[in-house]
mmCIF file as gemmi writes it, N, C-alpha and C atoms, coordinates in Angstrom:
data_model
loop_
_atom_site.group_PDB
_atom_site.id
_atom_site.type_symbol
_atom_site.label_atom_id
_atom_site.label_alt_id
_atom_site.label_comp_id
_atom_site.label_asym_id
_atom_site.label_entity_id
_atom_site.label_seq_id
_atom_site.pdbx_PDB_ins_code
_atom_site.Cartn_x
_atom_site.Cartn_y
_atom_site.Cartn_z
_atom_site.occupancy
_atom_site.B_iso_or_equiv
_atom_site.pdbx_formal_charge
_atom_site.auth_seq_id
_atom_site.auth_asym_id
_atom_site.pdbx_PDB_model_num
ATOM 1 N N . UNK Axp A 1 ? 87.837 87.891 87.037 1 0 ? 1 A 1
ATOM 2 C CA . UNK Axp A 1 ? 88.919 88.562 87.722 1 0 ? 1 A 1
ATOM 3 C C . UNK Axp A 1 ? 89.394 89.711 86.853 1 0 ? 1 A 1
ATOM 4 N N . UNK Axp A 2 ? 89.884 90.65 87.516 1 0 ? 2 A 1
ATOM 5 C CA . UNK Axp A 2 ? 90.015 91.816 86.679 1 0 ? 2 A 1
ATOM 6 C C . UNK Axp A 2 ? 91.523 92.417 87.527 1 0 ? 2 A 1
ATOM 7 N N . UNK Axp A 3 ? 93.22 92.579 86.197 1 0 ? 3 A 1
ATOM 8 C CA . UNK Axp A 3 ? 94.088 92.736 86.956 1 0 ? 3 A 1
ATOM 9 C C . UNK Axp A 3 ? 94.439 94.463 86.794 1 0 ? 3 A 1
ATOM 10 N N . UNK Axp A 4 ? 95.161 95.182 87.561 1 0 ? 4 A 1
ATOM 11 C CA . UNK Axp A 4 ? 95.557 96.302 88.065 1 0 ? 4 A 1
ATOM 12 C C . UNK Axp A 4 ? 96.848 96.359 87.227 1 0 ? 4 A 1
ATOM 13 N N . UNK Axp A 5 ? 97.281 96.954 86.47 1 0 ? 5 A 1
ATOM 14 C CA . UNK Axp A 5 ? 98.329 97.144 85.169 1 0 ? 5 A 1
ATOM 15 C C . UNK Axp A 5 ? 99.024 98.401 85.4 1 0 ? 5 A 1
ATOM 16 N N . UNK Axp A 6 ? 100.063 98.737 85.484 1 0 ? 6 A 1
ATOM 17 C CA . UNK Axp A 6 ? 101.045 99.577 86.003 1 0 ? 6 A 1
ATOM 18 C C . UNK Axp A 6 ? 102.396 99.823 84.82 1 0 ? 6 A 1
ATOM 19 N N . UNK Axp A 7 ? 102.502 100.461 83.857 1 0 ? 7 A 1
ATOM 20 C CA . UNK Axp A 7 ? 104.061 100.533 82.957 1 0 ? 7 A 1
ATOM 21 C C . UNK Axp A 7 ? 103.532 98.596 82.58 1 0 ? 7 A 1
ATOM 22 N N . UNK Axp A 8 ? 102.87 98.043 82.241 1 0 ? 8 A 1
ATOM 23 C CA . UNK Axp A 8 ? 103.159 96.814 81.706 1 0 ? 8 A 1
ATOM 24 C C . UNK Axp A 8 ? 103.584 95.233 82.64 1 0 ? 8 A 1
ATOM 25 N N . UNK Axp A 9 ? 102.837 96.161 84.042 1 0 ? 9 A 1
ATOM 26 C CA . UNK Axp A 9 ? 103.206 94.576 84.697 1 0 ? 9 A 1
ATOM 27 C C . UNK Axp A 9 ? 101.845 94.866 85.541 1 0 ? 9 A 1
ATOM 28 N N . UNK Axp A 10 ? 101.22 93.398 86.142 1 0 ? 10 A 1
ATOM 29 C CA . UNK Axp A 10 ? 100.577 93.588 86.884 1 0 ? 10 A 1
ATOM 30 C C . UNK Axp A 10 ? 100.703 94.293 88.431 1 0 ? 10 A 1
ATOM 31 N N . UNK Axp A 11 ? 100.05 95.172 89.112 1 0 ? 11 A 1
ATOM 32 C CA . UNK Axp A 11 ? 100.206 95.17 90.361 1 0 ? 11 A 1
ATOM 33 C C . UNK Axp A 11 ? 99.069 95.124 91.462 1 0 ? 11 A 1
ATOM 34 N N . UNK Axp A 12 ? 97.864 94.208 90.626 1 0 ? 12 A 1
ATOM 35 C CA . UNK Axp A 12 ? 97.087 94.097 91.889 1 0 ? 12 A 1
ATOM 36 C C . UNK Axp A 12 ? 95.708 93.369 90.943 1 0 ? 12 A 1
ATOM 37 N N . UNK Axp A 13 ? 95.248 92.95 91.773 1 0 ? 13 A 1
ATOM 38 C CA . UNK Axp A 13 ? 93.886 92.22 90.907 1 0 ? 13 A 1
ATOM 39 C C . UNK Axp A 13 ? 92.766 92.536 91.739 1 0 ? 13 A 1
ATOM 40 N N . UNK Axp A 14 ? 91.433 91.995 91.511 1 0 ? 14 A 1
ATOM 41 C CA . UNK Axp A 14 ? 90.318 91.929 92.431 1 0 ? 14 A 1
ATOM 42 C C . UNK Axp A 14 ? 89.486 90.617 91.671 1 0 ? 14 A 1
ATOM 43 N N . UNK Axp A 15 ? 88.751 90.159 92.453 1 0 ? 15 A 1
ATOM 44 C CA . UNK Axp A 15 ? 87.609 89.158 91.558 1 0 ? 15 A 1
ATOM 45 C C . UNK Axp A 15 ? 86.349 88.996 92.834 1 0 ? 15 A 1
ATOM 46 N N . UNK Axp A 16 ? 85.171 88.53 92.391 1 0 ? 16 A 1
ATOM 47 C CA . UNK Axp A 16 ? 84.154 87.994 92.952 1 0 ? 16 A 1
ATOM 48 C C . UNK Axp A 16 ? 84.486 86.618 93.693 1 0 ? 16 A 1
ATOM 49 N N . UNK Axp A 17 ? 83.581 86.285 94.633 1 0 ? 17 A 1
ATOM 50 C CA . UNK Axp A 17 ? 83.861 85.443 95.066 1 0 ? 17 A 1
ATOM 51 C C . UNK Axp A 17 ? 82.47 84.724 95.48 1 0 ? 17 A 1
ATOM 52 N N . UNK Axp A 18 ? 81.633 84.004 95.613 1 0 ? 18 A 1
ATOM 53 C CA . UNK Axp A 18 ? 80.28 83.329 95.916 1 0 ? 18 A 1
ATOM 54 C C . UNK Axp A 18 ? 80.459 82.765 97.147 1 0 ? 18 A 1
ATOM 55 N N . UNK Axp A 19 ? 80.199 83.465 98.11 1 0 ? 19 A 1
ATOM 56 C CA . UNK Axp A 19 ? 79.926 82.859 99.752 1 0 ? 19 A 1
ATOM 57 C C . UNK Axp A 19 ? 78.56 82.513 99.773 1 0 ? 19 A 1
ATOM 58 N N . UNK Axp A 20 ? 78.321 80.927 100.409 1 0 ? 20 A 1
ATOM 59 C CA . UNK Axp A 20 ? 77.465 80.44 100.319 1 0 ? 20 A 1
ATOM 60 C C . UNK Axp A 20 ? 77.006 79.807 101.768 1 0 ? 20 A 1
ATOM 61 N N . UNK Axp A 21 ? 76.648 79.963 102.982 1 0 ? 21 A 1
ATOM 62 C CA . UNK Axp A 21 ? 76.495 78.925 103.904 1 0 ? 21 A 1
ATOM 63 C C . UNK Axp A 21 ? 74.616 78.665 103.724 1 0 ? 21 A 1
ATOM 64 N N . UNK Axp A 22 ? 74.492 78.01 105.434 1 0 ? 22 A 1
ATOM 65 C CA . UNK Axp A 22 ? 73.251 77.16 105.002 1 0 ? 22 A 1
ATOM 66 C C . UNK Axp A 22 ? 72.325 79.04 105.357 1 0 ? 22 A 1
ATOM 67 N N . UNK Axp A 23 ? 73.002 80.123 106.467 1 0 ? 23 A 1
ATOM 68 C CA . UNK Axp A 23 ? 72.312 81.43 106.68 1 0 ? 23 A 1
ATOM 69 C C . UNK Axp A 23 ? 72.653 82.268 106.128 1 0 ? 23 A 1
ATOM 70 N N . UNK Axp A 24 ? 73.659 82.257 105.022 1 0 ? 24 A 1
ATOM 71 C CA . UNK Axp A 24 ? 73.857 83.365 104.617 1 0 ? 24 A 1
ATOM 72 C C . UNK Axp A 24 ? 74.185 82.731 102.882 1 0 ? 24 A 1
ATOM 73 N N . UNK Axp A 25 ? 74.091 83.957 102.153 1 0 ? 25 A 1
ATOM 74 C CA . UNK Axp A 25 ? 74.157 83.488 100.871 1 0 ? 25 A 1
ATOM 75 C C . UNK Axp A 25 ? 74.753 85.25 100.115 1 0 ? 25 A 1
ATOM 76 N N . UNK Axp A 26 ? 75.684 85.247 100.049 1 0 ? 26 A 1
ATOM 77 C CA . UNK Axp A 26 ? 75.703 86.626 99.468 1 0 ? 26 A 1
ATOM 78 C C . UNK Axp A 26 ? 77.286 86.676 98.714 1 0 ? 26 A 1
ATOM 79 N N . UNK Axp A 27 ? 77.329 87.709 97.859 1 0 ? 27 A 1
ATOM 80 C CA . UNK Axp A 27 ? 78.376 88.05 96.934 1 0 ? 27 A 1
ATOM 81 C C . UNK Axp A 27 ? 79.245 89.158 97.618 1 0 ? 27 A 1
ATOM 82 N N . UNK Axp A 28 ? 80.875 88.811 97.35 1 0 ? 28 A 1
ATOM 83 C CA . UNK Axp A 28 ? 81.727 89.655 97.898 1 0 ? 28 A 1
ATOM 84 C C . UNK Axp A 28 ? 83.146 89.735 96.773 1 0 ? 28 A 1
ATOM 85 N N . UNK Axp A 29 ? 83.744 90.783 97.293 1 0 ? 29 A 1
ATOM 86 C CA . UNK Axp A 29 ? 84.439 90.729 96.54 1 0 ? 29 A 1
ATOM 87 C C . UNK Axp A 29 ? 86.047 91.173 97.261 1 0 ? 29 A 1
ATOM 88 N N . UNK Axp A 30 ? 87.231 90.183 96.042 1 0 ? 30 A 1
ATOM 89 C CA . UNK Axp A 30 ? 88.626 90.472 97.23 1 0 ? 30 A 1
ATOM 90 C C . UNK Axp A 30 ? 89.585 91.46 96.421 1 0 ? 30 A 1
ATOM 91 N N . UNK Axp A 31 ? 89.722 91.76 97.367 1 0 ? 31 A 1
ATOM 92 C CA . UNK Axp A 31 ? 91.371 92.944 96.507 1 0 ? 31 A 1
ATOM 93 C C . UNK Axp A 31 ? 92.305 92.262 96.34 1 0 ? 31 A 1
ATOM 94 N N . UNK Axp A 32 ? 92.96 92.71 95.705 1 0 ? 32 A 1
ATOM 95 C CA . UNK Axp A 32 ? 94.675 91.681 95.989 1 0 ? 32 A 1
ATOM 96 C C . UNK Axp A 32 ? 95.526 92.813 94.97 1 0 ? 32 A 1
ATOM 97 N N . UNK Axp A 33 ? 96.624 92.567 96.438 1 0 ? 33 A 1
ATOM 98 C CA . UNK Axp A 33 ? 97.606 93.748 95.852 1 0 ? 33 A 1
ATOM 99 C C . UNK Axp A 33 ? 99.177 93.098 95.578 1 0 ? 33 A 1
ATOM 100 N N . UNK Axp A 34 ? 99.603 93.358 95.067 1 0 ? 34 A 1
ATOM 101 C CA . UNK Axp A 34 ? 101.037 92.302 95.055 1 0 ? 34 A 1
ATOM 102 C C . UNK Axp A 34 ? 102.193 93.281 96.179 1 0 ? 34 A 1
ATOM 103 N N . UNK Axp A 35 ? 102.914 92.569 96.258 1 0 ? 35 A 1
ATOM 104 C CA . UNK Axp A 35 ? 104.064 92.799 97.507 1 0 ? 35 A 1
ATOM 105 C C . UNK Axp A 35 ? 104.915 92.412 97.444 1 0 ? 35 A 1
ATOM 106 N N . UNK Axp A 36 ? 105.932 93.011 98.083 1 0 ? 36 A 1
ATOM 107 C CA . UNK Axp A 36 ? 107.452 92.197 97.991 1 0 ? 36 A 1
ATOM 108 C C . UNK Axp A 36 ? 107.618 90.683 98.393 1 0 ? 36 A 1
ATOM 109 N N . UNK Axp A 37 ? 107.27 91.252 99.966 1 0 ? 37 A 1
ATOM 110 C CA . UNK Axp A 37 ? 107.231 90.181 100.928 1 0 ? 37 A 1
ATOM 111 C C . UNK Axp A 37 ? 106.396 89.832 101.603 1 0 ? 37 A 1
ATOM 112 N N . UNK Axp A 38 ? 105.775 88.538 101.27 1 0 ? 38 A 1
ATOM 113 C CA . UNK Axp A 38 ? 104.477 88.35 102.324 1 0 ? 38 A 1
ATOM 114 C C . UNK Axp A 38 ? 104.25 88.13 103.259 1 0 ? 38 A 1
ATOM 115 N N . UNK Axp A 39 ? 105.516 87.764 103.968 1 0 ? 39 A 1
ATOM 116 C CA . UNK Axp A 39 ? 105.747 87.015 105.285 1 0 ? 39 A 1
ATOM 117 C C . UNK Axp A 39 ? 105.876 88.574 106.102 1 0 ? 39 A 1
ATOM 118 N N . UNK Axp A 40 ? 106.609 89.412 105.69 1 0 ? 40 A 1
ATOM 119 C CA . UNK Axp A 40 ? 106.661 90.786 106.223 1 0 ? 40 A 1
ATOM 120 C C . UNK Axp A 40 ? 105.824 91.761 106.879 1 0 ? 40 A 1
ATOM 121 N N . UNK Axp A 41 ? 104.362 91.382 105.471 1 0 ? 41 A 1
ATOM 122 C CA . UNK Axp A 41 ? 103.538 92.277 104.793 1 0 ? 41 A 1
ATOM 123 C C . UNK Axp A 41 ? 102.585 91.716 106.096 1 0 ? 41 A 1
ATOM 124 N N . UNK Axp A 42 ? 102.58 90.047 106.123 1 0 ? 42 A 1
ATOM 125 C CA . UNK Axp A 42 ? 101.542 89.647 107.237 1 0 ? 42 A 1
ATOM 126 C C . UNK Axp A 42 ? 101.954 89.963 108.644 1 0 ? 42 A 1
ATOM 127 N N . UNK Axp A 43 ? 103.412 90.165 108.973 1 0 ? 43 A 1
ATOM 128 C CA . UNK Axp A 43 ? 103.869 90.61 110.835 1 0 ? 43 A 1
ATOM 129 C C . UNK Axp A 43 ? 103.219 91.862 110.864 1 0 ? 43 A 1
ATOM 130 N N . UNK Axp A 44 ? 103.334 92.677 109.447 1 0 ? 44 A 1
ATOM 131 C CA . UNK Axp A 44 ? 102.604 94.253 109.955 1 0 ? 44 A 1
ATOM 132 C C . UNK Axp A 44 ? 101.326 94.092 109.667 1 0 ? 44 A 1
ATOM 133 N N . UNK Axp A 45 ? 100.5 93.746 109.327 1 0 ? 45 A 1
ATOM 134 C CA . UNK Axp A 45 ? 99.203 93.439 109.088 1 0 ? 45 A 1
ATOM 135 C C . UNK Axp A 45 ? 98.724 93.124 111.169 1 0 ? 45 A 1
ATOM 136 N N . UNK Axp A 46 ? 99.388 91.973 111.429 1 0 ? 46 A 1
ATOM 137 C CA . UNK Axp A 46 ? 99.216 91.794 112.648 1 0 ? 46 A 1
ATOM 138 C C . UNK Axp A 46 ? 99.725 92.458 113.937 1 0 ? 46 A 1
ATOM 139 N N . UNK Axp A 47 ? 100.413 93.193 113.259 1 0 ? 47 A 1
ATOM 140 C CA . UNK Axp A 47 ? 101.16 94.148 114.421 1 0 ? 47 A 1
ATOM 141 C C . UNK Axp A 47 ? 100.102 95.592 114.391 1 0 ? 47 A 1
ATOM 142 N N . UNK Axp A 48 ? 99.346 95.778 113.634 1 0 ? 48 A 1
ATOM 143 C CA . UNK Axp A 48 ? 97.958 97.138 113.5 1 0 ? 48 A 1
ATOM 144 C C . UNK Axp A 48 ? 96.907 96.379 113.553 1 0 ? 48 A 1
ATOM 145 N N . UNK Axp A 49 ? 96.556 94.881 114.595 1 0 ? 49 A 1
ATOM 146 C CA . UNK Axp A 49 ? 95.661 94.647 114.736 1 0 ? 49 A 1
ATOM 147 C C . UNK Axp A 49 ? 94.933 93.93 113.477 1 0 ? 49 A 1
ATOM 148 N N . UNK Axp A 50 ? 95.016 93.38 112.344 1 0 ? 50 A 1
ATOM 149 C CA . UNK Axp A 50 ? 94.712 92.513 111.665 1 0 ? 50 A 1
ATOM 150 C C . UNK Axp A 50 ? 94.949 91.272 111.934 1 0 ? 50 A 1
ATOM 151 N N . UNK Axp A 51 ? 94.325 89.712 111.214 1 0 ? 51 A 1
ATOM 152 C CA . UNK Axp A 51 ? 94.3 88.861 111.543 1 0 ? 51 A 1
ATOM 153 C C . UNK Axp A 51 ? 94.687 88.173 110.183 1 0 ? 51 A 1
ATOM 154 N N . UNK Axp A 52 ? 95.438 87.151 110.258 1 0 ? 52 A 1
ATOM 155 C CA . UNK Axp A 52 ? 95.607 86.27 108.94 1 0 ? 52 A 1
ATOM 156 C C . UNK Axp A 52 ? 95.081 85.454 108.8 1 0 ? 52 A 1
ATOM 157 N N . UNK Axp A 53 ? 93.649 85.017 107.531 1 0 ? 53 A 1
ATOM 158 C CA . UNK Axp A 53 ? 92.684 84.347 107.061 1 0 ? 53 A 1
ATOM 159 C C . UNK Axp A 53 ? 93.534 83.328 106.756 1 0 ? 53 A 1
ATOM 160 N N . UNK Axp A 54 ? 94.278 83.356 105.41 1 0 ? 54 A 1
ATOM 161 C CA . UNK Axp A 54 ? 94.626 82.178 105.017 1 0 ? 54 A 1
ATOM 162 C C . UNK Axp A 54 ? 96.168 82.498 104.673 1 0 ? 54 A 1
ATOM 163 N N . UNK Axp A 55 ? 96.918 81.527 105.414 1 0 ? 55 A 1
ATOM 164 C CA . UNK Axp A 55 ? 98.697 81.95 105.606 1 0 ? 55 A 1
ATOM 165 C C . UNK Axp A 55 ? 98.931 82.126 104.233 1 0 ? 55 A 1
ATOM 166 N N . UNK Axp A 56 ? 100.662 82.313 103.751 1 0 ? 56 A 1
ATOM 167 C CA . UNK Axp A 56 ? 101.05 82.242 102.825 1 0 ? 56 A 1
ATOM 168 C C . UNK Axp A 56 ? 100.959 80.663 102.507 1 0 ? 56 A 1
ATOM 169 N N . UNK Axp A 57 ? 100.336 80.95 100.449 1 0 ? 57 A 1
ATOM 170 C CA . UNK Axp A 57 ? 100.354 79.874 100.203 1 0 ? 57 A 1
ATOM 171 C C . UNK Axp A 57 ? 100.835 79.555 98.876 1 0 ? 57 A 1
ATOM 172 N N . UNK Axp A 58 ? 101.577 78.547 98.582 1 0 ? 58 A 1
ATOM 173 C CA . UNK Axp A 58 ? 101.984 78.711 97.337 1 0 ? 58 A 1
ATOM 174 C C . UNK Axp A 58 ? 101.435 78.108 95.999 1 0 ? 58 A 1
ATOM 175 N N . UNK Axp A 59 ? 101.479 79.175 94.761 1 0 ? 59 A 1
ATOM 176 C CA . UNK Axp A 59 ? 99.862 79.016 93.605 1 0 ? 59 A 1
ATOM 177 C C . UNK Axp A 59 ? 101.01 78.605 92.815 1 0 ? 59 A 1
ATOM 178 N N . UNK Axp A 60 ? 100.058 76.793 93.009 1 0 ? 60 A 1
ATOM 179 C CA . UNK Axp A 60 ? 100.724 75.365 92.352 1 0 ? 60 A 1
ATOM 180 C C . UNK Axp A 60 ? 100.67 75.932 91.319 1 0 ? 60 A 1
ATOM 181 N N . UNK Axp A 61 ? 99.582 76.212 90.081 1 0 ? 61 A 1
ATOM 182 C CA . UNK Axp A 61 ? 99.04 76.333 89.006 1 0 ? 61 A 1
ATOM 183 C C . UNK Axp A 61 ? 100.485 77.218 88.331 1 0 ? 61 A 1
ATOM 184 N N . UNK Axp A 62 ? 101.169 76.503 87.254 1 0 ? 62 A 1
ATOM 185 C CA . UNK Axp A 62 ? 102.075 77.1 86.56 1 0 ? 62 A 1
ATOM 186 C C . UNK Axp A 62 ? 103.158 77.68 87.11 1 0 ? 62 A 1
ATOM 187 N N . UNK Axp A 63 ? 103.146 77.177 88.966 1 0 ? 63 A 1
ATOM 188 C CA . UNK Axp A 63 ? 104.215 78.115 90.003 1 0 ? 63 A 1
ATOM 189 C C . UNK Axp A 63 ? 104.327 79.412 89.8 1 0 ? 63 A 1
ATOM 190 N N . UNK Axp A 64 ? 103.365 79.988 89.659 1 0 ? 64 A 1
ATOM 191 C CA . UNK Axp A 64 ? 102.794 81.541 88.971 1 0 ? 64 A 1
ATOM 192 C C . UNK Axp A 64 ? 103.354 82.104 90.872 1 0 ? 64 A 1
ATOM 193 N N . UNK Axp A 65 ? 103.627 82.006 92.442 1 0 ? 65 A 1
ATOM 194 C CA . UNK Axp A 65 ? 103.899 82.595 93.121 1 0 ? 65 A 1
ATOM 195 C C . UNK Axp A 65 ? 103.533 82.407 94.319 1 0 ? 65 A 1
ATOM 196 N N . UNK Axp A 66 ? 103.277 83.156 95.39 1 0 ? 66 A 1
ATOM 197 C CA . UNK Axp A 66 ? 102.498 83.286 96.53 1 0 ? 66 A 1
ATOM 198 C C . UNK Axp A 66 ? 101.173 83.898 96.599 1 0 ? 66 A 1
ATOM 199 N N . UNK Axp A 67 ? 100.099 83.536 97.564 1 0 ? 67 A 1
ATOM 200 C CA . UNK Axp A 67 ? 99.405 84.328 97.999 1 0 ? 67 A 1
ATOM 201 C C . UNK Axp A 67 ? 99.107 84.333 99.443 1 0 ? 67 A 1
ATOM 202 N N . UNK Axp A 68 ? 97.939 85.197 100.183 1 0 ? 68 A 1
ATOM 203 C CA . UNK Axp A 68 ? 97.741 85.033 101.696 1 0 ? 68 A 1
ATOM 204 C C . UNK Axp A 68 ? 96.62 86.265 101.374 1 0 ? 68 A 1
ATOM 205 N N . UNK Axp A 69 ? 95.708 85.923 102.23 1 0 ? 69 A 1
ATOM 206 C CA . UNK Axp A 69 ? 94.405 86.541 102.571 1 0 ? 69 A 1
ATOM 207 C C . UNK Axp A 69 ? 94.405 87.262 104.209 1 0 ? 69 A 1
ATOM 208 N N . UNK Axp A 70 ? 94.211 88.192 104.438 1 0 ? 70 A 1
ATOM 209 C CA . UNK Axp A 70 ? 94.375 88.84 105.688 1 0 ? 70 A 1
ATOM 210 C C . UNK Axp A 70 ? 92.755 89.403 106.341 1 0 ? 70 A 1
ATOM 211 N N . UNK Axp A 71 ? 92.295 89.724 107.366 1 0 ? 71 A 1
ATOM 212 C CA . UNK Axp A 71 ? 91.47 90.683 107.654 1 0 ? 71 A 1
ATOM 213 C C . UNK Axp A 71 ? 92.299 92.238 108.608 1 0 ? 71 A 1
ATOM 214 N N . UNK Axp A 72 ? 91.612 93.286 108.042 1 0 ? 72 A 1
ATOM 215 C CA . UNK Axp A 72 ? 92.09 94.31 108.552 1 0 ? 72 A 1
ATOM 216 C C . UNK Axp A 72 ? 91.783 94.861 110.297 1 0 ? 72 A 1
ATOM 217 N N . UNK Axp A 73 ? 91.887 95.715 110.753 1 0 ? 73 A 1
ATOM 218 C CA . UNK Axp A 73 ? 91.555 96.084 111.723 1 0 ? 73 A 1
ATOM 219 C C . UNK Axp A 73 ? 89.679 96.036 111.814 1 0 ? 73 A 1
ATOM 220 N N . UNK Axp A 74 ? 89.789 96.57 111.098 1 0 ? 74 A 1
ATOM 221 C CA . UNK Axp A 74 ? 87.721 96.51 110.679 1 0 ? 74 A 1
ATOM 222 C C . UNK Axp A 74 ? 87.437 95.675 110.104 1 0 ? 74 A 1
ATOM 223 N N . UNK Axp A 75 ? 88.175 94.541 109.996 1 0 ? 75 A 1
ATOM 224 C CA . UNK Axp A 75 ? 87.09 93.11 109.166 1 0 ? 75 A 1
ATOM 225 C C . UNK Axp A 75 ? 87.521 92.894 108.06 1 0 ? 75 A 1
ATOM 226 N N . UNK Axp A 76 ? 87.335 93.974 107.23 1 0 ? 76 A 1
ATOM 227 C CA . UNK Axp A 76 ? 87.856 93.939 105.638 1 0 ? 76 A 1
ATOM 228 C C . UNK Axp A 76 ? 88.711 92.631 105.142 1 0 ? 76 A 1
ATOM 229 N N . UNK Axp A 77 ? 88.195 91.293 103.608 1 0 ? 77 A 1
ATOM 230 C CA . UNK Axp A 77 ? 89.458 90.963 103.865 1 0 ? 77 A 1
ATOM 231 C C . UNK Axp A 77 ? 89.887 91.328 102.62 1 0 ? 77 A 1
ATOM 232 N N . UNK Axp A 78 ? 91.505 91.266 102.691 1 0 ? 78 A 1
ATOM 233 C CA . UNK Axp A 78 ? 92.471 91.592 101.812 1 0 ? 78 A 1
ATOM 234 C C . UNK Axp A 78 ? 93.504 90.421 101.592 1 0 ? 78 A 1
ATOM 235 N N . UNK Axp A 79 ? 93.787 90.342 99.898 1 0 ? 79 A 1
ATOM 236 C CA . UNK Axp A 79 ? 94.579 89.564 99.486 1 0 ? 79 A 1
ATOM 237 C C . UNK Axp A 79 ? 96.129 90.47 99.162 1 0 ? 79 A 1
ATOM 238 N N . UNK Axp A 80 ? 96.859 89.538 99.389 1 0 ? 80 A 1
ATOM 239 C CA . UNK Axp A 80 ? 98.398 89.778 98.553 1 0 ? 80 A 1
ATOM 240 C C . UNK Axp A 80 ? 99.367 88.253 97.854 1 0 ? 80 A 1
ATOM 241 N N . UNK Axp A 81 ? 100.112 89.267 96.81 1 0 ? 81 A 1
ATOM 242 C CA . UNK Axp A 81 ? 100.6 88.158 96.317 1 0 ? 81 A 1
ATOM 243 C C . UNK Axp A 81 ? 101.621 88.403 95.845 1 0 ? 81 A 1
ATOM 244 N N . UNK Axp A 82 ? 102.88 87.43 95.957 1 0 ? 82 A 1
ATOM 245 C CA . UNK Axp A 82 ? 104.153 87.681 95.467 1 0 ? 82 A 1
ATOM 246 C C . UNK Axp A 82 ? 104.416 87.325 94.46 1 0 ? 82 A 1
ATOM 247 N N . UNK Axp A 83 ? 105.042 87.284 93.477 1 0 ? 83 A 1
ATOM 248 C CA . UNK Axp A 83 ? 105.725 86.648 92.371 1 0 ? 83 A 1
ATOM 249 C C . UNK Axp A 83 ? 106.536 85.812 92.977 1 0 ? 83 A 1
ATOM 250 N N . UNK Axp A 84 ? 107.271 84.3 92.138 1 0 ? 84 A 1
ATOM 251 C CA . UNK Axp A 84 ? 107.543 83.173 92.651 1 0 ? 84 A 1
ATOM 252 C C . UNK Axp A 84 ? 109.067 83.733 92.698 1 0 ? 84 A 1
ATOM 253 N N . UNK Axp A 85 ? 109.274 84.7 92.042 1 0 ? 85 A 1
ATOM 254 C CA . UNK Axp A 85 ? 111.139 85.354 92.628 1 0 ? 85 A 1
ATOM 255 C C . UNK Axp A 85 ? 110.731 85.793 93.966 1 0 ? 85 A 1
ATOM 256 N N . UNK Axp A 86 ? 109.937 86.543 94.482 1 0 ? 86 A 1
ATOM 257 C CA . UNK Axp A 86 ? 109.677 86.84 95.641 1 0 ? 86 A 1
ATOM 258 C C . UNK Axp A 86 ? 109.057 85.742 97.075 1 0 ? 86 A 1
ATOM 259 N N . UNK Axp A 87 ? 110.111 85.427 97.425 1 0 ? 87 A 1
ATOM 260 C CA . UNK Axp A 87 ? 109.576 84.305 98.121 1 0 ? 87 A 1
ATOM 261 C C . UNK Axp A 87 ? 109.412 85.083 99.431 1 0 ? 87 A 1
């Protein structure tokens, strides 16, 4: 994973990901951008025709925050993620 650094804070990451089924087998990779609000970020996502992959969810690990996975109008998918002040 590799994070997006701004004045000394993070604001966005990307990493690989290994999609594997029994017809397809190939490497992809996700963006992830941080956001205020995710619950917000996903009504407009779906209001320009995107779809929400995986709702907001909250990252047990150290209560480090939120995340949620979206697809765009064209497929694309895209991550976001809040900090755990940002609910």
């Amino acid at each position: 994973m590799a994070c997006f650094t701004e004045e000394g804070e993070t604001v966005g990451a990307i990493f690989m990901l290994q999609i594997s089924t029994f017809f397809l087998q190939r490497m992809a990779y996700l963006s992830i951008f941080n956001c205020e609000d995710i619950e917000q970020t996903l009504e407009k996502v779906l209001l320009k025709g995107g779809k929400v992959v995986i709702p907001k969810t909250k990252i047990e690990a150290d209560d480090k925050g939120w995340f949620a996975v979206f697809t765009d109008s064209e497929g694309n998918r895209i991550g976001v993620y809040a900090e755990k002040n940002n609910r």
